[in-house]
C-alpha positions as CSV (number, residue, x, y, z in Angstrom):
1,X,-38.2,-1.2,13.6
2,X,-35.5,0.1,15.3
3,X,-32.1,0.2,14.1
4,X,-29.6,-2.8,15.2
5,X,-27.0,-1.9,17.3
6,X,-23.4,-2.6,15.5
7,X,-21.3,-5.6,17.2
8,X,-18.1,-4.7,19.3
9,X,-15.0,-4.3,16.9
10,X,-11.5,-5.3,17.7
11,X,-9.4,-2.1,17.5
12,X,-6.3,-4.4,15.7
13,X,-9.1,-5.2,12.8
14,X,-10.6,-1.6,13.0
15,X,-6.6,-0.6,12.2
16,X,-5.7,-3.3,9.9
17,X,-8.7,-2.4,7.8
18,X,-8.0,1.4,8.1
19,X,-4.3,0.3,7.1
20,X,-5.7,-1.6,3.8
21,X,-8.1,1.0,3.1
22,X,-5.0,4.0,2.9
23,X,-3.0,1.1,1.1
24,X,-5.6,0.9,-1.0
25,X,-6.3,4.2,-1.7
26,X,-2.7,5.2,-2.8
27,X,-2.1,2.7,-5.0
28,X,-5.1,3.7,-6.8
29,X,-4.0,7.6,-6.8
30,X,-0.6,6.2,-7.8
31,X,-1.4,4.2,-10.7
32,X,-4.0,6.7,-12.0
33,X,-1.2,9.5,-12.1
34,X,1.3,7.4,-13.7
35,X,-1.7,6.3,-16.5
36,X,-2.6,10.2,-17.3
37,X,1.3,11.0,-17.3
38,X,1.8,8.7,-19.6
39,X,-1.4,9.6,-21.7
40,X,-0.7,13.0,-21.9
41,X,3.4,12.7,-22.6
42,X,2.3,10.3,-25.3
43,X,-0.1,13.0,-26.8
44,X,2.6,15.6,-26.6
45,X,5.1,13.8,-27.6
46,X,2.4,12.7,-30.9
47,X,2.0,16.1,-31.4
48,X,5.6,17.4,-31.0
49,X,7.4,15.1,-33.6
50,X,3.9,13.9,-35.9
51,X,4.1,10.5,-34.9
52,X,-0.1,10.1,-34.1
53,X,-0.1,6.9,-32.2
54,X,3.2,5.8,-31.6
55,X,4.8,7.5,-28.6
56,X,1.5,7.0,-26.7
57,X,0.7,3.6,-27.4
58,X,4.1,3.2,-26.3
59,X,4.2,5.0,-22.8
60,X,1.0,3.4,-22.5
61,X,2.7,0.0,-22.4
62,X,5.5,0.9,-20.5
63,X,3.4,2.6,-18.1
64,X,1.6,-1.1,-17.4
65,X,5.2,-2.2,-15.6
66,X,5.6,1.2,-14.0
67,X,2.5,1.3,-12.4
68,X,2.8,-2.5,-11.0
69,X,6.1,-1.8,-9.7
70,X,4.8,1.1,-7.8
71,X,2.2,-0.4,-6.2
72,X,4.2,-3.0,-5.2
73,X,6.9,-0.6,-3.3
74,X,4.4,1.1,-1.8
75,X,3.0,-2.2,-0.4
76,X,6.2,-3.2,0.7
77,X,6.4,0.1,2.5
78,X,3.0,0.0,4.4
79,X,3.8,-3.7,5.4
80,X,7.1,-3.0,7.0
81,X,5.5,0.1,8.5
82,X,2.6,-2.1,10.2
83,X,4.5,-2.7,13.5
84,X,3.3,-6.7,15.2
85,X,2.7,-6.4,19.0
86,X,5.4,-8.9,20.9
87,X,4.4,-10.0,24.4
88,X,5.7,-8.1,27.3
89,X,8.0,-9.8,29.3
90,X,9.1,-13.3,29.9
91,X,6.6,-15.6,30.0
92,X,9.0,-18.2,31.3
93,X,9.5,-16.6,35.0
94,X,12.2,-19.1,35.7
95,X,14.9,-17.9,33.7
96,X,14.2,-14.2,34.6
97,X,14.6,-15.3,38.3
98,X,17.3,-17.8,38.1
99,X,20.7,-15.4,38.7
100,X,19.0,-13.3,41.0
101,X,19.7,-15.5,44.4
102,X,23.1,-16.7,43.1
């Protein structure tokens, strides 16, 4: 059988999807960073001052806000990056032409 030939995409949705893929991917990076920081500053702070679970239970928590507020900035960021495409032009060929004769 031979292989099927994959349909014509739209390079807008071949972008957009590229655009949510990268979105995607550093939020992910993000969040993971801010989760292992705040493991491992929990640990050492643990360690540092013999309080086993407290300082990382509480980063922990307080990385939960951190890490939602980050991905939401960087959101914000790719969305006011993604530029929308605005006709060319006037449509509306009348007005454009109306002062020229005068």
């Amino acid at each position: 059988m031979a292989p099927e030939k994959p349909a014509h995409v739209d390079p807008k949705t071949k972008f957009f999807n590229l655009t949510l893929a990268s979105v995607a991917g550093q939020v992910g990076c993000l969040t993971l960073l801010i989760v292992i920081g705040a493991l491992f500053g929990g640990l050492w702070l643990d360690n540092r001052f013999d309080t086993k679970p407290m300082y990382t239970i509480g980063l922990m928590v307080v990385s939960i806000p951190i890490s939602l507020g980050v991905m939401f900035l960087v959101v914000r960021v790719a969305i006011s990056r993604i530029k929308t495409s605005q006709p060319q032009g006037n449509p509306d060929h009348k007005e454009v032409e109306l002062g020229k004769n005068s």
